[in-house]
PyMOL Python script that loads the backbone (N, CA, C, O; Angstrom):
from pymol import cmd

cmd.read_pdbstr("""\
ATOM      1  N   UNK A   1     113.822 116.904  95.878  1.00  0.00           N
ATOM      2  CA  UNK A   1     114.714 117.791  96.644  1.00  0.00           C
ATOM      3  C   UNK A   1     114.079 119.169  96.721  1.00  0.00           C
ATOM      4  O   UNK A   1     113.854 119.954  95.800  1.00  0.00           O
ATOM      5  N   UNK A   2     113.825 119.298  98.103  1.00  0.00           N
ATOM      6  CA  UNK A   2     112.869 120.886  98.037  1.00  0.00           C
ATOM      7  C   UNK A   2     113.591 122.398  98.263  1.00  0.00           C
ATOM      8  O   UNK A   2     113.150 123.537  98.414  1.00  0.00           O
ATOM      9  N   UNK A   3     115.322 121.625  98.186  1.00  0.00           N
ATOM     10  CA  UNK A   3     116.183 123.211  98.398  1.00  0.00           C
ATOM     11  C   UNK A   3     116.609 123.698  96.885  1.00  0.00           C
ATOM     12  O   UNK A   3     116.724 122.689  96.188  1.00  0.00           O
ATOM     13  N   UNK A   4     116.831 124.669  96.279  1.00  0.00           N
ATOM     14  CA  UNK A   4     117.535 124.984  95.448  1.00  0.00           C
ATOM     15  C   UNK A   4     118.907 125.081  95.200  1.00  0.00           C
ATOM     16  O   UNK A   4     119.741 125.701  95.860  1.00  0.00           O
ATOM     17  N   UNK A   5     119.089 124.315  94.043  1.00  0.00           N
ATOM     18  CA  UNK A   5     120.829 123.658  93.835  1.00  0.00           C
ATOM     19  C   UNK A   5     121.461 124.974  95.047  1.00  0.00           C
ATOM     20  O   UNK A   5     121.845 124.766  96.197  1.00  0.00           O
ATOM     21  N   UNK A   6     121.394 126.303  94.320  1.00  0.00           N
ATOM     22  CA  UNK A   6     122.104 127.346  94.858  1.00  0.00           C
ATOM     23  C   UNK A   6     122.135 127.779  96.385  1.00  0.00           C
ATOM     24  O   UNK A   6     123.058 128.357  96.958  1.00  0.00           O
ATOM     25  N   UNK A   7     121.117 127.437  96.829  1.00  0.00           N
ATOM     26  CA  UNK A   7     120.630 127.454  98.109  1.00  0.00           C
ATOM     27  C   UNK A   7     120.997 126.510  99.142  1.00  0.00           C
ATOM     28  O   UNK A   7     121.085 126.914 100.302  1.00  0.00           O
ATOM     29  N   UNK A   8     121.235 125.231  98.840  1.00  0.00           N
ATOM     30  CA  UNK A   8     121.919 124.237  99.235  1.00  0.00           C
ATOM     31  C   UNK A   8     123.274 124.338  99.146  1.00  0.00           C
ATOM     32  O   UNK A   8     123.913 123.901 100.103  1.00  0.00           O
ATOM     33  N   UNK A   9     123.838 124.788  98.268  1.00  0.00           N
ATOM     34  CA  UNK A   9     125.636 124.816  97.847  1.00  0.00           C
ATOM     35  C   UNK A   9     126.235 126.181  98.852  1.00  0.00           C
ATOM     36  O   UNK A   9     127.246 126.649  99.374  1.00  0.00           O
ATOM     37  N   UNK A  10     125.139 126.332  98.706  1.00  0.00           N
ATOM     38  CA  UNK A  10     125.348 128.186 100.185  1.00  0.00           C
ATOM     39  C   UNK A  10     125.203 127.694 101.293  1.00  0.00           C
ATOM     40  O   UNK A  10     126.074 128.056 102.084  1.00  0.00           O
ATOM     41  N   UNK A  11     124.276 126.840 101.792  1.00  0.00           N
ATOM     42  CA  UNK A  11     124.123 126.986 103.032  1.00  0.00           C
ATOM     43  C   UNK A  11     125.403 125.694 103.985  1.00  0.00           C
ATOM     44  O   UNK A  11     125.952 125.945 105.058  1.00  0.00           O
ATOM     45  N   UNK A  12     125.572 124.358 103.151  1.00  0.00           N
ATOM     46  CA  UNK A  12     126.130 123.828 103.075  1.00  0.00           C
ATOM     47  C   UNK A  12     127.819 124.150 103.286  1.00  0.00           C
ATOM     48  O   UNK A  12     128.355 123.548 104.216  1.00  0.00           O
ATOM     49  N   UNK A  13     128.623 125.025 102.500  1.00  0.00           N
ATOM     50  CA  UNK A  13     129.133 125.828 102.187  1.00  0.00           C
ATOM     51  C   UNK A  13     129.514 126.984 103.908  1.00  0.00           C
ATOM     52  O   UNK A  13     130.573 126.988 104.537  1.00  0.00           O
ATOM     53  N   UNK A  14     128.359 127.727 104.191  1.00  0.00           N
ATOM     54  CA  UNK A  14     128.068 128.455 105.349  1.00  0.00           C
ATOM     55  C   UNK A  14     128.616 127.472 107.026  1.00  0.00           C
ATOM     56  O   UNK A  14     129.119 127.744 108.116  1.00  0.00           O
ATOM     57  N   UNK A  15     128.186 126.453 106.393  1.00  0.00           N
ATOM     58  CA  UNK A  15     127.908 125.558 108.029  1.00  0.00           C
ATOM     59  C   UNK A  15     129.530 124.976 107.776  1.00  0.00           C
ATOM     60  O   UNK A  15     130.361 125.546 108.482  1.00  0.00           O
ATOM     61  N   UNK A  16     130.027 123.980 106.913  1.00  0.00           N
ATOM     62  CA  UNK A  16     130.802 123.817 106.638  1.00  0.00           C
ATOM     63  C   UNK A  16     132.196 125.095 107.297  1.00  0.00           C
ATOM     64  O   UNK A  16     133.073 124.862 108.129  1.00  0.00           O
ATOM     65  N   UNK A  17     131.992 126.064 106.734  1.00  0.00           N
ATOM     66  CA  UNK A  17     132.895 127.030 106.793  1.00  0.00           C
ATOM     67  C   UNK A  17     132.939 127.050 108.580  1.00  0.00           C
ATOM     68  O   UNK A  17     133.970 126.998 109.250  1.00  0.00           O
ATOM     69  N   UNK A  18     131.396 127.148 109.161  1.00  0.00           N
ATOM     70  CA  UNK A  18     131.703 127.542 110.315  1.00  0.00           C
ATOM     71  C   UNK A  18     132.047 126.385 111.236  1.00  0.00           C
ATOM     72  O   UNK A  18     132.289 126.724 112.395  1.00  0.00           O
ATOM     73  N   UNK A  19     132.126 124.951 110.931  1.00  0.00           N
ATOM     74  CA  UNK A  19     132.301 124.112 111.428  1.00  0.00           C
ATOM     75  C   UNK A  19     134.082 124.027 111.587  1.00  0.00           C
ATOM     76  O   UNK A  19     134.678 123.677 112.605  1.00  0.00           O
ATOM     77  N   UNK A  20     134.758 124.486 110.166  1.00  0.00           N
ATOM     78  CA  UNK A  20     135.812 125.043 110.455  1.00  0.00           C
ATOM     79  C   UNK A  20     136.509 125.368 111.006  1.00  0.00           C
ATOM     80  O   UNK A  20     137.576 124.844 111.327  1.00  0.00           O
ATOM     81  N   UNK A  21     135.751 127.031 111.436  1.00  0.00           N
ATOM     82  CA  UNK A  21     135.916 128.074 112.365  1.00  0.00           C
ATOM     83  C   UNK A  21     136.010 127.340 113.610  1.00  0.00           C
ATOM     84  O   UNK A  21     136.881 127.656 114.421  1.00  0.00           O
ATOM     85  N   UNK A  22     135.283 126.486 113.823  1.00  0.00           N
ATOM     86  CA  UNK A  22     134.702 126.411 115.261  1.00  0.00           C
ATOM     87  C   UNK A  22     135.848 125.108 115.859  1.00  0.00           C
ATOM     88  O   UNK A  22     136.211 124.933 117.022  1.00  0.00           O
ATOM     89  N   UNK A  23     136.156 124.478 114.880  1.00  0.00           N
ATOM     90  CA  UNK A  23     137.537 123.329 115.134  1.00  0.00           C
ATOM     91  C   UNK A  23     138.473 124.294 115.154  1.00  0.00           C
ATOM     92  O   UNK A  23     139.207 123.836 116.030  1.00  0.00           O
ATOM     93  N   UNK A  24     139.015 125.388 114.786  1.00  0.00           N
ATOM     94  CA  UNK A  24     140.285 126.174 114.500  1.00  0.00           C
ATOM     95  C   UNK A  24     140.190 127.023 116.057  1.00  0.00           C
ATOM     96  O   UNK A  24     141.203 127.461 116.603  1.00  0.00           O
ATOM     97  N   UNK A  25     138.982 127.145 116.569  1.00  0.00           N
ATOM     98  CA  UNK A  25     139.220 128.779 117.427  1.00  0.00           C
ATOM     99  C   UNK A  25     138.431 128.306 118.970  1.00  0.00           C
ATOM    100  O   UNK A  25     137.810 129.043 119.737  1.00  0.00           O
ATOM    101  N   UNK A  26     138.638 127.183 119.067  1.00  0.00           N
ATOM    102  CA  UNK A  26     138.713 126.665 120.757  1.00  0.00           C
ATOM    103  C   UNK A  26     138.628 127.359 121.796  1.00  0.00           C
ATOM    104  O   UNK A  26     138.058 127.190 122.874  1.00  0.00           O
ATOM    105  N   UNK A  27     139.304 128.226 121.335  1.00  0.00           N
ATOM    106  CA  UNK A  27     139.927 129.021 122.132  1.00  0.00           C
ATOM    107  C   UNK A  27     139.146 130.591 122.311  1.00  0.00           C
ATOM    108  O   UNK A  27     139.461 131.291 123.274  1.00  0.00           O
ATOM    109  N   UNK A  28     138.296 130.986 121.485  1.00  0.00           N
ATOM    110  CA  UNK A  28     137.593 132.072 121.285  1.00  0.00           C
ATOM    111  C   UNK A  28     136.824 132.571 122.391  1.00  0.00           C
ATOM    112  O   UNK A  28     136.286 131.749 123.132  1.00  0.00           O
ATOM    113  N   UNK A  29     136.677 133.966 122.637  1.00  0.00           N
ATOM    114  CA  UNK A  29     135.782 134.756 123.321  1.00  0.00           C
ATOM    115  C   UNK A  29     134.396 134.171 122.774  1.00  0.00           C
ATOM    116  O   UNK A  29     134.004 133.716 121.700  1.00  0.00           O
ATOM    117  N   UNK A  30     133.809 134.422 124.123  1.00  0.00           N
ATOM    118  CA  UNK A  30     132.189 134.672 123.610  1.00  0.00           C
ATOM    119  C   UNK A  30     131.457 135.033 122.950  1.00  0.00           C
ATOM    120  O   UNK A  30     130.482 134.535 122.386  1.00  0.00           O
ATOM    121  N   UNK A  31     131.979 136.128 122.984  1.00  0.00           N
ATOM    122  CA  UNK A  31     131.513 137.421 122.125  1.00  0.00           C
ATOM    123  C   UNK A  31     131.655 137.028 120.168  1.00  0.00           C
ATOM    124  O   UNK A  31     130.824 137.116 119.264  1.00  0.00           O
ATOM    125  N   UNK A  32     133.235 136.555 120.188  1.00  0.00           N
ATOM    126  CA  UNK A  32     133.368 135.794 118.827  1.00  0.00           C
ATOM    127  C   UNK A  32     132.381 134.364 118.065  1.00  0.00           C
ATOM    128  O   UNK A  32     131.878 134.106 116.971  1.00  0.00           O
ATOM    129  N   UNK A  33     132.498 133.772 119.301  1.00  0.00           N
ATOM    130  CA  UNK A  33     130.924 132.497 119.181  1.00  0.00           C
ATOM    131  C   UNK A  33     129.624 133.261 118.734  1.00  0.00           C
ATOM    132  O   UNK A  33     129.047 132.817 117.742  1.00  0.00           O
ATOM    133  N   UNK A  34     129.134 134.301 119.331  1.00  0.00           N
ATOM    134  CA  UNK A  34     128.499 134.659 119.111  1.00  0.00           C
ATOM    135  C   UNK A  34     127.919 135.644 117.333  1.00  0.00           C
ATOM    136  O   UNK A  34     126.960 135.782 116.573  1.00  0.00           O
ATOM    137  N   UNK A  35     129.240 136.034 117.534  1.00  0.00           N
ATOM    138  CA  UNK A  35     129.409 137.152 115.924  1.00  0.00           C
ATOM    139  C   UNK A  35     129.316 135.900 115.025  1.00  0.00           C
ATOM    140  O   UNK A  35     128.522 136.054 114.097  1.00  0.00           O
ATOM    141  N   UNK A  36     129.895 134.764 115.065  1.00  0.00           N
ATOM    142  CA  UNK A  36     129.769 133.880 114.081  1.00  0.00           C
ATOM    143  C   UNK A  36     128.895 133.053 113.762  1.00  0.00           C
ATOM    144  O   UNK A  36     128.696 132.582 112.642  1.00  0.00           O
ATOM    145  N   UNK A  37     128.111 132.759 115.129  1.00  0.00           N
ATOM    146  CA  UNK A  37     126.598 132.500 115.180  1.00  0.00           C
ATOM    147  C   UNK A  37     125.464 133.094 114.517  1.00  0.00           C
ATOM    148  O   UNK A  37     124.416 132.467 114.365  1.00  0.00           O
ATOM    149  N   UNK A  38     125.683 134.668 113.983  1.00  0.00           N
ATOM    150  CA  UNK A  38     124.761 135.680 113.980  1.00  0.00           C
ATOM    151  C   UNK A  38     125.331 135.347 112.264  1.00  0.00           C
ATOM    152  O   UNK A  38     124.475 134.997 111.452  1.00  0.00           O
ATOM    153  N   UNK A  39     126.624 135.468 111.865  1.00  0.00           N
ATOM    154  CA  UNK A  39     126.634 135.193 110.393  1.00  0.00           C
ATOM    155  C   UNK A  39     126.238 133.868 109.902  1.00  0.00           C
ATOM    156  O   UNK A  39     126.007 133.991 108.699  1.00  0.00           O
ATOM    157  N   UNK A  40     126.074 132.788 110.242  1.00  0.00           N
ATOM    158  CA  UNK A  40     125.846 131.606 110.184  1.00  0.00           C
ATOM    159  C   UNK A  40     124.197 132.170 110.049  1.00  0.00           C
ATOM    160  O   UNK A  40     123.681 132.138 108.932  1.00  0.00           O
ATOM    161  N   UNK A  41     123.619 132.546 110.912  1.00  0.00           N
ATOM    162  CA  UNK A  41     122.151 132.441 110.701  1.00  0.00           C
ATOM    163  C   UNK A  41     121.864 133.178 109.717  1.00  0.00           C
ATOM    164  O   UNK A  41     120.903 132.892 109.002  1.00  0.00           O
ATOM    165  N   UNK A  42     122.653 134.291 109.478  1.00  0.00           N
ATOM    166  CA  UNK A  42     122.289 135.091 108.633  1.00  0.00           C
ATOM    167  C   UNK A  42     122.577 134.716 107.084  1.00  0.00           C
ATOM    168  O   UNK A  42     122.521 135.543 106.174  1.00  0.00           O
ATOM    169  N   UNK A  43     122.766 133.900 106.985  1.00  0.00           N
ATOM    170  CA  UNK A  43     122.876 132.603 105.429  1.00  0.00           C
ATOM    171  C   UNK A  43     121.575 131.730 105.437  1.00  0.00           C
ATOM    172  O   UNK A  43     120.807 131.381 104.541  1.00  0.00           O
ATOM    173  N   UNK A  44     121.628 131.475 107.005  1.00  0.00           N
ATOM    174  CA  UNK A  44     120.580 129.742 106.877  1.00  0.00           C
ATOM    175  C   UNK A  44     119.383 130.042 106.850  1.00  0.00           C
ATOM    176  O   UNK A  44     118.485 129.356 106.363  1.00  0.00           O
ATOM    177  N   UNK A  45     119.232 131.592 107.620  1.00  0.00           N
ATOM    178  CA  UNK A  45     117.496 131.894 108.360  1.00  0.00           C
ATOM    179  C   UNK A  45     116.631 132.330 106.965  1.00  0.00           C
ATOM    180  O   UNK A  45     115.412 132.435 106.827  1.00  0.00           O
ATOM    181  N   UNK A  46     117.763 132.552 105.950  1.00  0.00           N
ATOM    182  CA  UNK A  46     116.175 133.465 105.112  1.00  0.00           C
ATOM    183  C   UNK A  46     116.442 131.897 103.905  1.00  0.00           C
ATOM    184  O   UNK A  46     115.644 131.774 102.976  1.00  0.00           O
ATOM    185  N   UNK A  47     117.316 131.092 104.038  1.00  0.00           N
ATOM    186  CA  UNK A  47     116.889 129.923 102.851  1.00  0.00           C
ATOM    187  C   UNK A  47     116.126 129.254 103.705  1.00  0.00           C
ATOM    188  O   UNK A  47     115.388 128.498 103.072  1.00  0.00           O
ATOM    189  N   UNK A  48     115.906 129.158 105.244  1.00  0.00           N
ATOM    190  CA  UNK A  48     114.820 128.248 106.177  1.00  0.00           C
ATOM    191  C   UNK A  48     113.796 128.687 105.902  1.00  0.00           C
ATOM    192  O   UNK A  48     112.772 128.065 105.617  1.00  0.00           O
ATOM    193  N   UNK A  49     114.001 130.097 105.970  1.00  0.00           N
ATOM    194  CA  UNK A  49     112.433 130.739 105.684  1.00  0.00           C
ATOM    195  C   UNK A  49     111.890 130.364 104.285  1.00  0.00           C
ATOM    196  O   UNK A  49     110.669 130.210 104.339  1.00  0.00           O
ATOM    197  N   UNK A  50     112.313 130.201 103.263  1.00  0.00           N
ATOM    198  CA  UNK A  50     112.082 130.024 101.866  1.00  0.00           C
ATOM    199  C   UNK A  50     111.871 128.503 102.042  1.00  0.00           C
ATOM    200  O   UNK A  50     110.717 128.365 101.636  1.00  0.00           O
ATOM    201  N   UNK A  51     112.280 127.378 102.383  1.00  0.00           N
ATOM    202  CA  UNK A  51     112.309 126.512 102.242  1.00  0.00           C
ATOM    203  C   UNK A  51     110.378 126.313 103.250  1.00  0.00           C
ATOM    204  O   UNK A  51     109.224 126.123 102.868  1.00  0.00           O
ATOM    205  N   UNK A  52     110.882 126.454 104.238  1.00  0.00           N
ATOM    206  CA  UNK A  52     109.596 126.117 105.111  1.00  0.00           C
ATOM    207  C   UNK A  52     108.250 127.298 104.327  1.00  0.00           C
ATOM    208  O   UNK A  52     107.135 126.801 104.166  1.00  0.00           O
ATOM    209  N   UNK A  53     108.416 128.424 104.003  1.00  0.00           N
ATOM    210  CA  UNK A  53     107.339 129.254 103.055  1.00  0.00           C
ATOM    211  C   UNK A  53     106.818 128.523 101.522  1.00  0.00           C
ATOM    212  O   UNK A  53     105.929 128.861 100.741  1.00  0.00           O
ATOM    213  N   UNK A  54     107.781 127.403 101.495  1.00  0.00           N
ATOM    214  CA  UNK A  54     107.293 126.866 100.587  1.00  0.00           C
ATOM    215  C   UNK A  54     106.712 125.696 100.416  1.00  0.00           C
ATOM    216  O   UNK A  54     106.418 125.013  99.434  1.00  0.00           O
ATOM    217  N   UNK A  55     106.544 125.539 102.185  1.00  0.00           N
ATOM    218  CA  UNK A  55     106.372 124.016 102.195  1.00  0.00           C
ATOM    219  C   UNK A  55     107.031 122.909 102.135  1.00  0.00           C
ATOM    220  O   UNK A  55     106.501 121.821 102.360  1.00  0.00           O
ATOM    221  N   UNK A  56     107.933 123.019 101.906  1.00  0.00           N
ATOM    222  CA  UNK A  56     109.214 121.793 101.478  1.00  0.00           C
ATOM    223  C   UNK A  56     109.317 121.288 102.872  1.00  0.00           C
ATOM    224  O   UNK A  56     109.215 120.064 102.789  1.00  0.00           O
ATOM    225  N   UNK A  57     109.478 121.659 104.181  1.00  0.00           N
ATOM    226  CA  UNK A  57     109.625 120.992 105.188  1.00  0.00           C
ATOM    227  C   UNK A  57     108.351 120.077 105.874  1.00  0.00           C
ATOM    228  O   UNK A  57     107.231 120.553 105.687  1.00  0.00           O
ATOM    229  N   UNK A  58     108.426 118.887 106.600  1.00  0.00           N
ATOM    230  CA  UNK A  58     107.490 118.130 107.416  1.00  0.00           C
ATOM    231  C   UNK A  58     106.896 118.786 108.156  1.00  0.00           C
ATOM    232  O   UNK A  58     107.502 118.980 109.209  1.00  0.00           O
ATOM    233  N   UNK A  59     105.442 119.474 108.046  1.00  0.00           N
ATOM    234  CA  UNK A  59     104.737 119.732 109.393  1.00  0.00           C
ATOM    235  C   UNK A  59     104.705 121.591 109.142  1.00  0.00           C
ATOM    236  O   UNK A  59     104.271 122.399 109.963  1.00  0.00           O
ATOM    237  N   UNK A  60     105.270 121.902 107.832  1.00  0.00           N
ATOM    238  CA  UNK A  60     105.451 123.486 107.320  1.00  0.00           C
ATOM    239  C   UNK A  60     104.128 124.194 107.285  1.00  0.00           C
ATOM    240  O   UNK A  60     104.265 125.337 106.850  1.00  0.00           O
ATOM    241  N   UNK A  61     102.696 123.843 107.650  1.00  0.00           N
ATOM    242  CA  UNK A  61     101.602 123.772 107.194  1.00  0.00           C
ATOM    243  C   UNK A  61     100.878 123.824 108.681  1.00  0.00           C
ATOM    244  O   UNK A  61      99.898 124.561 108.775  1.00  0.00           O
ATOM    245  N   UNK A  62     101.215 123.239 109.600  1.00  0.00           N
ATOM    246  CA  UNK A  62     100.816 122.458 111.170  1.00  0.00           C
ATOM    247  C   UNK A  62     100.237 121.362 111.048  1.00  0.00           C
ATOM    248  O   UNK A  62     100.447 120.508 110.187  1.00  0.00           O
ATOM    249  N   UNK A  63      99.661 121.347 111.703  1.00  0.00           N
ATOM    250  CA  UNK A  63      99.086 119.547 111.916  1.00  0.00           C
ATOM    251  C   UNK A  63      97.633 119.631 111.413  1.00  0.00           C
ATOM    252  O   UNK A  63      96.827 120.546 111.245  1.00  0.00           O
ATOM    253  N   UNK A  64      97.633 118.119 111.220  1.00  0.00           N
ATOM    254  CA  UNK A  64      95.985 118.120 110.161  1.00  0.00           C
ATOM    255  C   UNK A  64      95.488 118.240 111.246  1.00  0.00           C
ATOM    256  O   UNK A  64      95.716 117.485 112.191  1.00  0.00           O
ATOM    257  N   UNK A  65      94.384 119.663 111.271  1.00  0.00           N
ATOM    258  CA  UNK A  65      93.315 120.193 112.224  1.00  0.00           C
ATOM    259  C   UNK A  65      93.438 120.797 112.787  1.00  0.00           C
ATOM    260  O   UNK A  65      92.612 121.149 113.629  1.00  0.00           O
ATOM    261  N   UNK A  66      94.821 121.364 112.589  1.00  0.00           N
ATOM    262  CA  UNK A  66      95.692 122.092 113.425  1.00  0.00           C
ATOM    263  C   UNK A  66      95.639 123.610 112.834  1.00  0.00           C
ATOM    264  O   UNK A  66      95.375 123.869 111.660  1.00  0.00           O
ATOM    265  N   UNK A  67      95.940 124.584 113.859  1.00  0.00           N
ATOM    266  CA  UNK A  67      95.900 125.948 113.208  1.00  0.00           C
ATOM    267  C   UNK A  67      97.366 126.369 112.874  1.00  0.00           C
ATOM    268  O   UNK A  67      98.343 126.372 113.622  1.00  0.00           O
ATOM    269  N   UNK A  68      97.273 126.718 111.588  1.00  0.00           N
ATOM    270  CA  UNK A  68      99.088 126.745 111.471  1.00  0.00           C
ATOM    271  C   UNK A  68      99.966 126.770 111.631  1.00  0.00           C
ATOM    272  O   UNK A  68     100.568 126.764 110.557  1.00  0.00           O
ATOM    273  N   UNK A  69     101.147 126.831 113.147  1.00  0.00           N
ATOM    274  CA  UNK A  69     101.850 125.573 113.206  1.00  0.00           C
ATOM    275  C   UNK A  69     101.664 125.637 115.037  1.00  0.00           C
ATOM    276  O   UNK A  69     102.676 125.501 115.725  1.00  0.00           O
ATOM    277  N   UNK A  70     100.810 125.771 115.449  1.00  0.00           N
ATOM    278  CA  UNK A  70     100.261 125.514 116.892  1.00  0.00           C
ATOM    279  C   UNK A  70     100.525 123.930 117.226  1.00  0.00           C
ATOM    280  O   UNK A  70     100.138 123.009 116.506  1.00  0.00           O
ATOM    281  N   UNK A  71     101.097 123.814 118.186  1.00  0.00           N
ATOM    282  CA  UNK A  71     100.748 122.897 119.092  1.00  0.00           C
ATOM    283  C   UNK A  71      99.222 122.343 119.363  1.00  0.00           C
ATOM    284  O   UNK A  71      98.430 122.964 120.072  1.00  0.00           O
ATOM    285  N   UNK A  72      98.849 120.883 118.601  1.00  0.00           N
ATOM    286  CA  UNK A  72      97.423 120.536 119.053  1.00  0.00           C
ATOM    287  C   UNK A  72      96.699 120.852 120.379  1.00  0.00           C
ATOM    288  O   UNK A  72      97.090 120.334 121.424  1.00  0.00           O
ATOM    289  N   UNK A  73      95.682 121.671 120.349  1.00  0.00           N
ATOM    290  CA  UNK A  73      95.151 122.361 121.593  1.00  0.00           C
ATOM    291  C   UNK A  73      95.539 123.753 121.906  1.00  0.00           C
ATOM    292  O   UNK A  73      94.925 124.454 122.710  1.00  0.00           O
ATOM    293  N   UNK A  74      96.691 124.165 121.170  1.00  0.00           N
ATOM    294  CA  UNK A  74      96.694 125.349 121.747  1.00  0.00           C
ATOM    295  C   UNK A  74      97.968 125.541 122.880  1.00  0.00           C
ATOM    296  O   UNK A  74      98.423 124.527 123.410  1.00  0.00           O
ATOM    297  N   UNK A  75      98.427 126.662 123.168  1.00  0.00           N
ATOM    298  CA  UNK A  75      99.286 127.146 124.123  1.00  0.00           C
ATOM    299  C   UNK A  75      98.196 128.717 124.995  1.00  0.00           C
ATOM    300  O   UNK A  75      97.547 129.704 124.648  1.00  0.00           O
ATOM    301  N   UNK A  76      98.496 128.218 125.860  1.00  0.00           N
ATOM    302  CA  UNK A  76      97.815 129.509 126.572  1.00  0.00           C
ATOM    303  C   UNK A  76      98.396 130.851 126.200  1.00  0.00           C
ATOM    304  O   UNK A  76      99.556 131.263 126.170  1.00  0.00           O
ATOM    305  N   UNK A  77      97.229 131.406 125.924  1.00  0.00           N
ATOM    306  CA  UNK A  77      97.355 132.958 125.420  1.00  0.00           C
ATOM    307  C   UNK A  77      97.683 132.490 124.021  1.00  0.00           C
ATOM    308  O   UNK A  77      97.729 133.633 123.567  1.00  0.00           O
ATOM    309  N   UNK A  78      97.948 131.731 122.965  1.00  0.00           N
ATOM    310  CA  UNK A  78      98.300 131.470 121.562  1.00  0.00           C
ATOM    311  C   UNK A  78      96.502 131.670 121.385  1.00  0.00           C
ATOM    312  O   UNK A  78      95.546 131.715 122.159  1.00  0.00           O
ATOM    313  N   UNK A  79      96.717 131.754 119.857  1.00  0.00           N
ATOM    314  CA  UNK A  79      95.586 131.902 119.121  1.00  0.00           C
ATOM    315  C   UNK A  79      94.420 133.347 120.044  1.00  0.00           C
ATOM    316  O   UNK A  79      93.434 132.862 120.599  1.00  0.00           O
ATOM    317  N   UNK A  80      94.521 134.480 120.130  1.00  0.00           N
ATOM    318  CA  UNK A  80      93.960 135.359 121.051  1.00  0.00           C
ATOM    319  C   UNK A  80      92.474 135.259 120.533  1.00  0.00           C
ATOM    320  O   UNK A  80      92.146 135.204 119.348  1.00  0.00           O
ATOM    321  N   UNK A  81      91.724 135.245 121.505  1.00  0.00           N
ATOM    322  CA  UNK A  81      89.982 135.130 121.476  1.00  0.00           C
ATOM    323  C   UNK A  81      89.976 133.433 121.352  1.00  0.00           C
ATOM    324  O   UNK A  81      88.860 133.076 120.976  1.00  0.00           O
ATOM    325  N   UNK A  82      90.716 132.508 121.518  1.00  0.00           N
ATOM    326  CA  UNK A  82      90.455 131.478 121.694  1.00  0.00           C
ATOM    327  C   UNK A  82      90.263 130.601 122.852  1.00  0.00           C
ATOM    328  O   UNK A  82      91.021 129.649 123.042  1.00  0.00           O
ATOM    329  N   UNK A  83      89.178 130.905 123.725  1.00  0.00           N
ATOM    330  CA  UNK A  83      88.872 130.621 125.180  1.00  0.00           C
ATOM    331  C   UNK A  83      88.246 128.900 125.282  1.00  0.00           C
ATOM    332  O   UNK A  83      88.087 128.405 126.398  1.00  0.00           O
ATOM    333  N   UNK A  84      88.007 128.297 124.336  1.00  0.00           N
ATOM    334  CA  UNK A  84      87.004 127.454 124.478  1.00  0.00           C
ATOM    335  C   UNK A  84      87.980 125.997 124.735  1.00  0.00           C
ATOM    336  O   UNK A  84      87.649 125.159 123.897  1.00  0.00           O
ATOM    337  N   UNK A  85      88.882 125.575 125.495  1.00  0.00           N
ATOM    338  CA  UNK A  85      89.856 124.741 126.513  1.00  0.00           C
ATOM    339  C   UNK A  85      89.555 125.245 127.715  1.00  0.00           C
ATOM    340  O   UNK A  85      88.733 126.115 128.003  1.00  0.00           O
ATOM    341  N   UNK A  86      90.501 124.449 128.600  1.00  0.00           N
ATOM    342  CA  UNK A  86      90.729 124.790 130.055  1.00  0.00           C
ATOM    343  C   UNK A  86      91.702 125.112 130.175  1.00  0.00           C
ATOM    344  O   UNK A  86      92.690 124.751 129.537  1.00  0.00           O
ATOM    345  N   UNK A  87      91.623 125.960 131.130  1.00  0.00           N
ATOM    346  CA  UNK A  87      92.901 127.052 132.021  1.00  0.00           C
ATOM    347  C   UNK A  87      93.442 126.732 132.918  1.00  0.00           C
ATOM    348  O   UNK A  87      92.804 126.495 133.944  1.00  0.00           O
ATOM    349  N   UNK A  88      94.213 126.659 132.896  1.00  0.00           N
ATOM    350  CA  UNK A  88      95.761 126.396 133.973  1.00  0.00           C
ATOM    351  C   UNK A  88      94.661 125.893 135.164  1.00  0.00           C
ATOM    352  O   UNK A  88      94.290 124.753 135.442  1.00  0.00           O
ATOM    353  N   UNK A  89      94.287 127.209 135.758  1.00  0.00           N
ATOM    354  CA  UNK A  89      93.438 127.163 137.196  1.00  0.00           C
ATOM    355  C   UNK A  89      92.343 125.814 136.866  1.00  0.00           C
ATOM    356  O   UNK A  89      92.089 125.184 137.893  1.00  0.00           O
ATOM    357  N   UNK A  90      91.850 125.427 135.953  1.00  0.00           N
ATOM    358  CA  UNK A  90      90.993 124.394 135.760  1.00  0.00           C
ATOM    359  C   UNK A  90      91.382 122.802 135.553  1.00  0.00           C
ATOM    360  O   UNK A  90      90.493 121.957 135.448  1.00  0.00           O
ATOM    361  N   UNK A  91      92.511 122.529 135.514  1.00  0.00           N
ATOM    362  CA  UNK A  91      93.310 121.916 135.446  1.00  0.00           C
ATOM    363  C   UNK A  91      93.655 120.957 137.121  1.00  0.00           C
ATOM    364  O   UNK A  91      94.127 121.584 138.069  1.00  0.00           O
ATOM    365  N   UNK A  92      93.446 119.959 137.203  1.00  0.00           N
ATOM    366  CA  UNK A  92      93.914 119.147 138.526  1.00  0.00           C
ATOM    367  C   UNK A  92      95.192 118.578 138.676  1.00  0.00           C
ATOM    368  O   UNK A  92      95.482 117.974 139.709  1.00  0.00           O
TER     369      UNK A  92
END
""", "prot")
cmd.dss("prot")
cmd.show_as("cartoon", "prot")
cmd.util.cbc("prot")
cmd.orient("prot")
C-alpha cells in the first residue's frame, strides 16, 4: 500500500464528504461546484503529489526510454532543444 494510513483516511474522508455535498446540493450555483471543487483538490493535490513524488503510482517515473513523464516521441515544443523528429509541416 503506497498511501499513508493518514493520508488515505483524509483523502477518502475529503471525497466521501464531497460526494455528500454533491447528492445534498443539486441544486447549487456554479460558482458553489466550483468552491467545492477547489477544496476537494486542495486535500487530494498535495497527497497526489506525495504519492506520485514517491513513486507509488504506475508510470510515476515515464516510460522505459522515456523522458520523465513525456509522451513516447515527444509533444511538439515539449522537451525544448529537442529537434531531432518530424514537424507537423513534415508529416503527410
Amino acid at each position: 500500500d503506497k498511501f499513508a494510513a493518514g493520508d488515505k483516511e483524509t483523502l477518502e474522508n475529503a471525497v466521501n464528504e464531497t460526494i455528500s455535498w454533491l447528492d445534498a446540493s443539486q441544486e447549487a450555483a456554479k460558482e458553489e461546484y466550483e468552491s467545492k471543487q477547489k477544496e476537494l483538490e486542495g486535500v487530494a493535490n498535495p497527497i497526489m503529489t506525495k504519492l506520485y513524488g514517491a513513486g507509488g503510482a504506475p508510470g510515476a517515473g515515464g516510460f522505459p526510454g522515456g523522458s520523465g513523464g513525456a509522451a513516447p516521441g515527444g509533444f511538439p515544443g515539449a522537451g525544448a532543444g529537442h529537434d531531432d523528429g518530424p514537424s507537423v509541416e513534415e508529416v503527410d
